[in-house]
N, CA, C and O atoms as a Maestro MAE file, in Angstrom:
{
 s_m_m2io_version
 :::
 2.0.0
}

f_m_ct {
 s_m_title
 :::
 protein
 m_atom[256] {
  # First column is atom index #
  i_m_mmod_type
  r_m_x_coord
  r_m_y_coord
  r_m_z_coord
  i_m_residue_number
  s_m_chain_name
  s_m_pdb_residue_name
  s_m_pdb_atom_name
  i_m_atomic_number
  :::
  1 25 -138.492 -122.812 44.910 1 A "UNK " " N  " 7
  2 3 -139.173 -123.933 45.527 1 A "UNK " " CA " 6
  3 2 -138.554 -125.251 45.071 1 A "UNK " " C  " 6
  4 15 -138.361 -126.235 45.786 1 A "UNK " " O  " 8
  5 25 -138.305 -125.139 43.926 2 A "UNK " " N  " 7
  6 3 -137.724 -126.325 43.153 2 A "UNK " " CA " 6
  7 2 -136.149 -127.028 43.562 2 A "UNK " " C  " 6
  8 15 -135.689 -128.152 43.359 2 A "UNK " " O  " 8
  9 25 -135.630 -125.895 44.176 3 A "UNK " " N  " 7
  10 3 -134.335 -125.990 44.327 3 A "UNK " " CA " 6
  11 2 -134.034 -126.042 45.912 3 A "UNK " " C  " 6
  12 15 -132.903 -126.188 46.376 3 A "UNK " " O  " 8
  13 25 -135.575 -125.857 46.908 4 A "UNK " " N  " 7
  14 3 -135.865 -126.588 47.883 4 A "UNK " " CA " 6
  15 2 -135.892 -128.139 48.465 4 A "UNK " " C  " 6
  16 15 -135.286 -128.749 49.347 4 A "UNK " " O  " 8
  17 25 -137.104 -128.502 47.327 5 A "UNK " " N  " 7
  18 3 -136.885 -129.447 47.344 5 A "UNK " " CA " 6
  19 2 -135.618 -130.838 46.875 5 A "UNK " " C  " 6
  20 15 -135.389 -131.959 47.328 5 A "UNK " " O  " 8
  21 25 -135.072 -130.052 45.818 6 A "UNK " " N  " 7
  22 3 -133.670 -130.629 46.094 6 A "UNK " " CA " 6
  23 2 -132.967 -130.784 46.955 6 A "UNK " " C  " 6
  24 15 -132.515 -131.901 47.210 6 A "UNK " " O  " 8
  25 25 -132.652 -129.649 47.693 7 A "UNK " " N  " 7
  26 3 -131.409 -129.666 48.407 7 A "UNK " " CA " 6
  27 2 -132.342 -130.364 49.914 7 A "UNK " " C  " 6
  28 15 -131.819 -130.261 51.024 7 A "UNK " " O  " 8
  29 25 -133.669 -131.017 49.754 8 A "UNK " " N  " 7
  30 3 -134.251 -131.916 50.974 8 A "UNK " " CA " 6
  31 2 -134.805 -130.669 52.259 8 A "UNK " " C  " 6
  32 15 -134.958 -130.858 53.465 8 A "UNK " " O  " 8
  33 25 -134.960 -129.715 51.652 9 A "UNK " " N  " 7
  34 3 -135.818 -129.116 52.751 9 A "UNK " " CA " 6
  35 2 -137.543 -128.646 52.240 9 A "UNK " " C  " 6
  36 15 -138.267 -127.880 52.876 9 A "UNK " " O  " 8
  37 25 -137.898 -129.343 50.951 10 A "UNK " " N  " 7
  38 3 -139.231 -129.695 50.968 10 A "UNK " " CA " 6
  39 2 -139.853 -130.956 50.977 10 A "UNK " " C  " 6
  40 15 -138.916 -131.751 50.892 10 A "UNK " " O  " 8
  41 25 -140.648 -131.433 51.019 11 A "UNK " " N  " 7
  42 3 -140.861 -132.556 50.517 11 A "UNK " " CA " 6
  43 2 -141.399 -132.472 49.101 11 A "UNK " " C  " 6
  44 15 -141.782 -131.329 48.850 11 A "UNK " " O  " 8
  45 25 -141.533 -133.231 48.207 12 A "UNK " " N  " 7
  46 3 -142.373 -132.895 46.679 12 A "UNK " " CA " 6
  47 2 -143.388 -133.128 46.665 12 A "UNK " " C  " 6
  48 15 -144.077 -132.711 45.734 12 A "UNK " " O  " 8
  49 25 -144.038 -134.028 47.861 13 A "UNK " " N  " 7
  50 3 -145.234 -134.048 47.773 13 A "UNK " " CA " 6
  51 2 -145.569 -132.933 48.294 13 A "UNK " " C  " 6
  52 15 -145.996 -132.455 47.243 13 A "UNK " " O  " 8
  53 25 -145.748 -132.048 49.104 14 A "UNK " " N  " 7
  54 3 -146.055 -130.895 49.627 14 A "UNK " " CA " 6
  55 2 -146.408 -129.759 48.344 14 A "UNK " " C  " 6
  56 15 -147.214 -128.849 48.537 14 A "UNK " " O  " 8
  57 25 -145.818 -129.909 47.243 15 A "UNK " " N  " 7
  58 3 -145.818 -129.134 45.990 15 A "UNK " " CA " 6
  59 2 -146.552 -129.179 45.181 15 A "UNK " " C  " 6
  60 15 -146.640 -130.266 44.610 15 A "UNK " " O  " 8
  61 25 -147.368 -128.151 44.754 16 A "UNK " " N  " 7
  62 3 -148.438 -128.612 43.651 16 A "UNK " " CA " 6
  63 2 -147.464 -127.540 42.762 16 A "UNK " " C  " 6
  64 15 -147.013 -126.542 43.324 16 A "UNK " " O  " 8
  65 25 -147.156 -127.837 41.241 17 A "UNK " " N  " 7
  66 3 -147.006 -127.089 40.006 17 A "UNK " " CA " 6
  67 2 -147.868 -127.493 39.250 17 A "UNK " " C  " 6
  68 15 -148.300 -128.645 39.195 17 A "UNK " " O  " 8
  69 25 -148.334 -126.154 38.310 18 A "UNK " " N  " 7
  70 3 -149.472 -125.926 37.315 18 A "UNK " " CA " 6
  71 2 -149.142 -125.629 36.337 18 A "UNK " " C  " 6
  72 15 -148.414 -124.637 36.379 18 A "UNK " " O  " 8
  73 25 -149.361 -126.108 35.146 19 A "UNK " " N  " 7
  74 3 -148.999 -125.588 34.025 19 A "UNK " " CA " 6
  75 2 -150.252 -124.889 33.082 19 A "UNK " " C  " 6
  76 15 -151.051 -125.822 33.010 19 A "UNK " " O  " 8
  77 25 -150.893 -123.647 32.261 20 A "UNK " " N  " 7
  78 3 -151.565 -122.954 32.043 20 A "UNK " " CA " 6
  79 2 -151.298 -123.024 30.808 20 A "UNK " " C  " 6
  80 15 -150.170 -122.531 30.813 20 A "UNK " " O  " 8
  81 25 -151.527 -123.292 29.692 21 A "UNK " " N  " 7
  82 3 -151.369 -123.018 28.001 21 A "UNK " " CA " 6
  83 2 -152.958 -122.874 27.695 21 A "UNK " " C  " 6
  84 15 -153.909 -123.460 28.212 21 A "UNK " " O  " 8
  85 25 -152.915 -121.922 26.707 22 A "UNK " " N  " 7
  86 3 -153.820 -121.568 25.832 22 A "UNK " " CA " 6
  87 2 -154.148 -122.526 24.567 22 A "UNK " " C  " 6
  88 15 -153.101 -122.799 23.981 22 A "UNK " " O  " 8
  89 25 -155.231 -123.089 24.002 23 A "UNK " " N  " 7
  90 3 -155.564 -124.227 23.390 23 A "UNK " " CA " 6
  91 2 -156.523 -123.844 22.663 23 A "UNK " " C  " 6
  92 15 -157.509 -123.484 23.305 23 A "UNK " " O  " 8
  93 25 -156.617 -123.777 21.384 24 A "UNK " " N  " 7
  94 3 -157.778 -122.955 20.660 24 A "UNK " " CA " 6
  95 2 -158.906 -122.445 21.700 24 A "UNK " " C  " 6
  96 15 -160.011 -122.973 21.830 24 A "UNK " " O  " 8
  97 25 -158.543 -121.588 22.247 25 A "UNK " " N  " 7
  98 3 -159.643 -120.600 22.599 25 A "UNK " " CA " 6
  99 2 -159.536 -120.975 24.295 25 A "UNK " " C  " 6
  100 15 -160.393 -120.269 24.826 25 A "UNK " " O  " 8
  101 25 -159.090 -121.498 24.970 26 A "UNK " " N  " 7
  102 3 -159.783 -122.491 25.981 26 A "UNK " " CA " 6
  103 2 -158.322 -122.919 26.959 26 A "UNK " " C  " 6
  104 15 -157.467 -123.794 26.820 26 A "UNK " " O  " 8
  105 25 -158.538 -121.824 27.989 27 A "UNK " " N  " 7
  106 3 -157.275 -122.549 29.028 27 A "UNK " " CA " 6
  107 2 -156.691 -124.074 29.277 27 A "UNK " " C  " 6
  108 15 -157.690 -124.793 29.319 27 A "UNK " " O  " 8
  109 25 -155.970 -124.563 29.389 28 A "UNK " " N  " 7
  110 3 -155.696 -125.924 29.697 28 A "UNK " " CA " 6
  111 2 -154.877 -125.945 30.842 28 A "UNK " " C  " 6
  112 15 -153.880 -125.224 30.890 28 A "UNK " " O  " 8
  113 25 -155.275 -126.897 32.020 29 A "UNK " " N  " 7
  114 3 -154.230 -126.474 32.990 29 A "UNK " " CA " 6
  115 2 -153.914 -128.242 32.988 29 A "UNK " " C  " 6
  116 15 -154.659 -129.149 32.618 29 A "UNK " " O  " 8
  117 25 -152.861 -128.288 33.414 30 A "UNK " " N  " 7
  118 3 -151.826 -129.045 34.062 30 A "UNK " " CA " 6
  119 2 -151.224 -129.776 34.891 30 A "UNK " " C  " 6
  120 15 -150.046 -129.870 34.548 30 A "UNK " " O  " 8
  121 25 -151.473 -130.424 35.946 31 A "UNK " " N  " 7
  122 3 -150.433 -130.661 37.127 31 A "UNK " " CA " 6
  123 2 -148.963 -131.358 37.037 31 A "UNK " " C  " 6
  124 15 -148.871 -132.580 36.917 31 A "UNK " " O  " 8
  125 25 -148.017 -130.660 37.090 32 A "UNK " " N  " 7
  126 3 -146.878 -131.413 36.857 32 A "UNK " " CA " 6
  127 2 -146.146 -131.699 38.210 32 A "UNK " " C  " 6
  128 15 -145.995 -130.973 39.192 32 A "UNK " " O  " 8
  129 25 -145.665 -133.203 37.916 33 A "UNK " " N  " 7
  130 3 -144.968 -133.894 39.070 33 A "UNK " " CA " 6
  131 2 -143.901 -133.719 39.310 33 A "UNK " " C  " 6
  132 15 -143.061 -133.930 38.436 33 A "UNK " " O  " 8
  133 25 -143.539 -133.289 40.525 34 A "UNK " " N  " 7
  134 3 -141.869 -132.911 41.128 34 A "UNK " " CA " 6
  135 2 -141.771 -133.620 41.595 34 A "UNK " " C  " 6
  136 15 -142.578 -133.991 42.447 34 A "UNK " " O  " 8
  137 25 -139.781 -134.724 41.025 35 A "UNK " " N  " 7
  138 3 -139.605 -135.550 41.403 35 A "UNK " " CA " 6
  139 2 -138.437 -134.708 43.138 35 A "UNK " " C  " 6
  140 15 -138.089 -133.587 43.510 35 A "UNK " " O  " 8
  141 25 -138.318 -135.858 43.523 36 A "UNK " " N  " 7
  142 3 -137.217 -135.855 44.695 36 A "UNK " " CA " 6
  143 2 -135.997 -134.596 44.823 36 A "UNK " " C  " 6
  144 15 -135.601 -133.904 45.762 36 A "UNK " " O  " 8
  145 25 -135.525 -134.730 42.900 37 A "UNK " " N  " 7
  146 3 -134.584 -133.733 42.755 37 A "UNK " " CA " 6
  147 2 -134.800 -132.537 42.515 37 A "UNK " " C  " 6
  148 15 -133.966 -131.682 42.215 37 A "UNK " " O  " 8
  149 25 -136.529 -132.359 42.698 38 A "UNK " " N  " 7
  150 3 -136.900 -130.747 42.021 38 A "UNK " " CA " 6
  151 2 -136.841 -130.718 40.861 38 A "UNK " " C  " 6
  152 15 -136.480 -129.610 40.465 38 A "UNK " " O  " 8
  153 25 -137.077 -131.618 39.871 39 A "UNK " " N  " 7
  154 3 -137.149 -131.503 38.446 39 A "UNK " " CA " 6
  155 2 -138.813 -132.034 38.506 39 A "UNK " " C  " 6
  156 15 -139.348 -132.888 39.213 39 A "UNK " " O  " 8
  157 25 -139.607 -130.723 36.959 40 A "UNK " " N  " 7
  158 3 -140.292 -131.243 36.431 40 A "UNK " " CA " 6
  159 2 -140.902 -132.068 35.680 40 A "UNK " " C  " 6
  160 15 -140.866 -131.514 34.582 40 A "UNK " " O  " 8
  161 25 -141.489 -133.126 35.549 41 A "UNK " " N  " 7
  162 3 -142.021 -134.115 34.981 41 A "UNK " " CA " 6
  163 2 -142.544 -133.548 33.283 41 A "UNK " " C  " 6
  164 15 -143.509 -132.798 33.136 41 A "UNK " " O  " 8
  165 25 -142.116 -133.816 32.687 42 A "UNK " " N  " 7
  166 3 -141.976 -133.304 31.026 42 A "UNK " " CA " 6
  167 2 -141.560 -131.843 30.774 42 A "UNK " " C  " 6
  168 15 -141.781 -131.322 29.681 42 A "UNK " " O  " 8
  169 25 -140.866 -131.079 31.936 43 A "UNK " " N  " 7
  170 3 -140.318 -129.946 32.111 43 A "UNK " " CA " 6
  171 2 -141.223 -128.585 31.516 43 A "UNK " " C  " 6
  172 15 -142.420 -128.374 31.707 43 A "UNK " " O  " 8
  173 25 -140.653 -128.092 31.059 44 A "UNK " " N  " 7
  174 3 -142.075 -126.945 30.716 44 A "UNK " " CA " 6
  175 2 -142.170 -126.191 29.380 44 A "UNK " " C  " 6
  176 15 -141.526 -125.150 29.247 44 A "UNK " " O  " 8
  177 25 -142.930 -126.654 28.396 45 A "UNK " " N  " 7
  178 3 -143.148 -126.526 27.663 45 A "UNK " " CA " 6
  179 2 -142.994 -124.880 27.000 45 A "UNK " " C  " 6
  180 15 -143.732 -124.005 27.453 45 A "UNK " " O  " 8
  181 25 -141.975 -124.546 25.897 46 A "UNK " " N  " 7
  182 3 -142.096 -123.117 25.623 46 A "UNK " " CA " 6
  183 2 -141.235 -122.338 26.896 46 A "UNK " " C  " 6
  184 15 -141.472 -121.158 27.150 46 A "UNK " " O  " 8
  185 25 -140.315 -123.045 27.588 47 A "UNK " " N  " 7
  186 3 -139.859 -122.209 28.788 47 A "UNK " " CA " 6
  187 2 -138.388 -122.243 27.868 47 A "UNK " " C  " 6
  188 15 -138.078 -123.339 27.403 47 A "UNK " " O  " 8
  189 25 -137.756 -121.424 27.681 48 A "UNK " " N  " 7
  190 3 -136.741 -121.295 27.090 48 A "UNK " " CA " 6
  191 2 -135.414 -121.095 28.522 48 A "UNK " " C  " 6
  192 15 -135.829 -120.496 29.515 48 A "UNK " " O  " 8
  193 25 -134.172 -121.511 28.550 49 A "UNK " " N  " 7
  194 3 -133.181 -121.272 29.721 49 A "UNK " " CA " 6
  195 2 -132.916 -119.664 29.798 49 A "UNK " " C  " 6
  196 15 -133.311 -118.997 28.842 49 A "UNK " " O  " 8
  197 25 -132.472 -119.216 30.541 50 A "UNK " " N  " 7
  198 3 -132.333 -118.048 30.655 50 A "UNK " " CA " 6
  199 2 -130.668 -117.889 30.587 50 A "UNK " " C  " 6
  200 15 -130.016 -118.649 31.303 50 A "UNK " " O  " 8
  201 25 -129.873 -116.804 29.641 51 A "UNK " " N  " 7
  202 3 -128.867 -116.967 29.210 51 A "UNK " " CA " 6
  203 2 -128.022 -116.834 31.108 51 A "UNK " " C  " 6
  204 15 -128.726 -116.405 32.022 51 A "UNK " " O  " 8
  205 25 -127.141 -117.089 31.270 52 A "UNK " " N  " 7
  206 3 -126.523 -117.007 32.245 52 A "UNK " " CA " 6
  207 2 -125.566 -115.576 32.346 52 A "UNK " " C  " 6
  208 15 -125.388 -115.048 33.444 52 A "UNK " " O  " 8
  209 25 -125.060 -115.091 31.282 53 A "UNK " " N  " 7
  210 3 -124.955 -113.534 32.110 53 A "UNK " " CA " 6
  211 2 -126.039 -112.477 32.222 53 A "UNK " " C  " 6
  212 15 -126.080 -111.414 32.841 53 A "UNK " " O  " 8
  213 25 -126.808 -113.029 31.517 54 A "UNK " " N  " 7
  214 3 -128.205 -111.951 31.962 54 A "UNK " " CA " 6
  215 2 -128.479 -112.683 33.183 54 A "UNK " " C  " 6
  216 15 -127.314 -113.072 33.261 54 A "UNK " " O  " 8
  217 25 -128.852 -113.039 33.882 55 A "UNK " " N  " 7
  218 3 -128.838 -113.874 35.081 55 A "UNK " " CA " 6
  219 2 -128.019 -113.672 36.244 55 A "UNK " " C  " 6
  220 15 -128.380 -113.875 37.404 55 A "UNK " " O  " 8
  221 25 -127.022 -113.306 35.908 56 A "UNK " " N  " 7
  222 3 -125.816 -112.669 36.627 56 A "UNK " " CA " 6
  223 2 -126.313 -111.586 36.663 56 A "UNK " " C  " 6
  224 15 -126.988 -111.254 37.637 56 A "UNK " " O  " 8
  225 25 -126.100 -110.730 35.577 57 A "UNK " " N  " 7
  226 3 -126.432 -109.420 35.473 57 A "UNK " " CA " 6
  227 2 -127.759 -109.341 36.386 57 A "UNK " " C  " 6
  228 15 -127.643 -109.280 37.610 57 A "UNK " " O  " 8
  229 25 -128.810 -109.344 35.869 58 A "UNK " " N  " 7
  230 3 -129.783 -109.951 37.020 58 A "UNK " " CA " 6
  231 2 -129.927 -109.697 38.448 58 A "UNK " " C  " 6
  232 15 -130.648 -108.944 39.103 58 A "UNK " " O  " 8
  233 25 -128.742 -110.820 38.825 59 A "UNK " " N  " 7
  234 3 -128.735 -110.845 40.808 59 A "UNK " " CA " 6
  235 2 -127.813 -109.941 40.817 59 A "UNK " " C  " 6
  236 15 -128.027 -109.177 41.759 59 A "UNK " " O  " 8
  237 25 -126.894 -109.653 40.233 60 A "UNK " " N  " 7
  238 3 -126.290 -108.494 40.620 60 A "UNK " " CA " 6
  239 2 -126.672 -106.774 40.610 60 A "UNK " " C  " 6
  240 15 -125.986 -105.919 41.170 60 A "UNK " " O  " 8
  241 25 -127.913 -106.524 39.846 61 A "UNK " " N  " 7
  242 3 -129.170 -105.819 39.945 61 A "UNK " " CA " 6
  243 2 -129.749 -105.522 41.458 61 A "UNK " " C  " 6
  244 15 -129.730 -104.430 42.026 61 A "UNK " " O  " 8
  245 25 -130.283 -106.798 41.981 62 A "UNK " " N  " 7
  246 3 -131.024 -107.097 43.035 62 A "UNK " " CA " 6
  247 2 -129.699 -106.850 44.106 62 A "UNK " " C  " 6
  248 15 -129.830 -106.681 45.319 62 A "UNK " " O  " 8
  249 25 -128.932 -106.863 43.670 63 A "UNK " " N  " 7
  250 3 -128.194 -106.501 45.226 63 A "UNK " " CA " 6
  251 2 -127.735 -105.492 45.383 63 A "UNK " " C  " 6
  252 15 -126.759 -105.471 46.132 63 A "UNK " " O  " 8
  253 25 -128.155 -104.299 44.827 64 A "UNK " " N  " 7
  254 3 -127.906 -103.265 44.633 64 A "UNK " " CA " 6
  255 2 -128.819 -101.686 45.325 64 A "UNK " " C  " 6
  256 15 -128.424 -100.561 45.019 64 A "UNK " " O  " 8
  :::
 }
 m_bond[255] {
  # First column is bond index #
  i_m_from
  i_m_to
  i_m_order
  :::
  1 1 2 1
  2 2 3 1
  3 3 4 2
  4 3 5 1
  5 5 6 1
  6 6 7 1
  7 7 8 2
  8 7 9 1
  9 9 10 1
  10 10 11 1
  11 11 12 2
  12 11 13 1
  13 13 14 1
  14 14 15 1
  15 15 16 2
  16 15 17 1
  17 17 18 1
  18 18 19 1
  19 19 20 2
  20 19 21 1
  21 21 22 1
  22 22 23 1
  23 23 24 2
  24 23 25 1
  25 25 26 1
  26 26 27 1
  27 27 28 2
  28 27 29 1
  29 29 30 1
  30 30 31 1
  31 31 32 2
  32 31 33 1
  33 33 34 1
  34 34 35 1
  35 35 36 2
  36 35 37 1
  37 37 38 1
  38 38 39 1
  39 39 40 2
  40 39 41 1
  41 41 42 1
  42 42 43 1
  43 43 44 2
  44 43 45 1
  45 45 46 1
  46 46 47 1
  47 47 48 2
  48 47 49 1
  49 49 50 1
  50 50 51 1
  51 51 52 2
  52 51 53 1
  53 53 54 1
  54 54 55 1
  55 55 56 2
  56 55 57 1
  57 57 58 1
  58 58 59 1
  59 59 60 2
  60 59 61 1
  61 61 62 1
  62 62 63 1
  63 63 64 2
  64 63 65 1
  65 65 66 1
  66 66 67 1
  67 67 68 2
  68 67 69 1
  69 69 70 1
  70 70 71 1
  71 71 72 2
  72 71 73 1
  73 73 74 1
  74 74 75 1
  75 75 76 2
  76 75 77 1
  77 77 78 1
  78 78 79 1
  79 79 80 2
  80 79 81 1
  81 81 82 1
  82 82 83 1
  83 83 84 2
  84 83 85 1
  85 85 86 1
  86 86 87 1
  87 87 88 2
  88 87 89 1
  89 89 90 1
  90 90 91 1
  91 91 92 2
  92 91 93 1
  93 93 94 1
  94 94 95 1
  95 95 96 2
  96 95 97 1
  97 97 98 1
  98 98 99 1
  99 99 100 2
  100 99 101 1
  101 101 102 1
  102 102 103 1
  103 103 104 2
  104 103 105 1
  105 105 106 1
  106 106 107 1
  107 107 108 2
  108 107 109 1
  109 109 110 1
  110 110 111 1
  111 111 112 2
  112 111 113 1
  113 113 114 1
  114 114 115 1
  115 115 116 2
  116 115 117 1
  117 117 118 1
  118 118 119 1
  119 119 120 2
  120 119 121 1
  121 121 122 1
  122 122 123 1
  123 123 124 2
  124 123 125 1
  125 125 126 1
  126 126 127 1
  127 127 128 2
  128 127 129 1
  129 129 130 1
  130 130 131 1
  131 131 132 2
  132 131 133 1
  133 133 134 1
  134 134 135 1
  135 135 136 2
  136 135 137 1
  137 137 138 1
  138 138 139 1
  139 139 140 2
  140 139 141 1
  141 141 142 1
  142 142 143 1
  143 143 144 2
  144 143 145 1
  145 145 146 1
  146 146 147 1
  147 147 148 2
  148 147 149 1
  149 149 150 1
  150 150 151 1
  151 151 152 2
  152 151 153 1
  153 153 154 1
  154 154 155 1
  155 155 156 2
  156 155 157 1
  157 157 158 1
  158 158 159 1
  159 159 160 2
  160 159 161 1
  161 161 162 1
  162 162 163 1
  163 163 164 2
  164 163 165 1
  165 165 166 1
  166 166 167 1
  167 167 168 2
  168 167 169 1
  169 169 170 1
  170 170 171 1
  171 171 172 2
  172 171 173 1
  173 173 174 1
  174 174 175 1
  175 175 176 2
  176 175 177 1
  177 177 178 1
  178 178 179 1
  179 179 180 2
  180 179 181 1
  181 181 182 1
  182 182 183 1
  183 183 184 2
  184 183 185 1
  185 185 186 1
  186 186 187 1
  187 187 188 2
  188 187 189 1
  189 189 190 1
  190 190 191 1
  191 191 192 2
  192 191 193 1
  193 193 194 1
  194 194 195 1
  195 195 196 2
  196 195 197 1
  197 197 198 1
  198 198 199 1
  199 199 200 2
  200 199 201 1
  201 201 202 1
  202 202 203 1
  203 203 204 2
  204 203 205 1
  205 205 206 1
  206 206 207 1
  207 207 208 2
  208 207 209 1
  209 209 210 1
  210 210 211 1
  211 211 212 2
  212 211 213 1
  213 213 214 1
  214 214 215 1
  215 215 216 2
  216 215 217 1
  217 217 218 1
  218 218 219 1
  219 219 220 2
  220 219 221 1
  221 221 222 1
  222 222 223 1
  223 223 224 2
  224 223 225 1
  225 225 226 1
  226 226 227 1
  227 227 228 2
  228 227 229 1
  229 229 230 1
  230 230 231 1
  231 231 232 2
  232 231 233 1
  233 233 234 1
  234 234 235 1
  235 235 236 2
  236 235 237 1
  237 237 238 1
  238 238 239 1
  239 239 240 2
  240 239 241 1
  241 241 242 1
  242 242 243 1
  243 243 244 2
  244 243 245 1
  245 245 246 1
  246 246 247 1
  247 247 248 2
  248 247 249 1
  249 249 250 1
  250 250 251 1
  251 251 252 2
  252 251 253 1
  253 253 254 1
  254 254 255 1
  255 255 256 2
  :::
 }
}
């Protein structure tokens, strides 16, 4: 979705993202703002990148 709205075939307003963390005891949710380029607004907390040949490895899985 994110990479929709980049490349201009979403709009960002059209997009709601949620962010969900656990907080002593007690859900906390989120709304985070997608700018123009499909980037998140304080990006996402605890989301670590995903190495890029596992990723490869990955789609090359799925096409299989």
């Amino acid at each position: 979705m994110l990479t929709n709205v980049a490349l201009g075939k979403i709009n960002p307003k059209e997009l709601a993202v949620y962010y969900f963390e656990l907080e002593k005891g007690y859900t906390k949710v989120t709304k985070l703002k997608v700018d123009d380029k499909g980037r998140l607004s304080g990006g996402l907390k605890g989301f670590f990148e995903t190495d890029l040949k596992e990723f490869e490895r990955f789609l090359g899985a799925k096409k299989a």
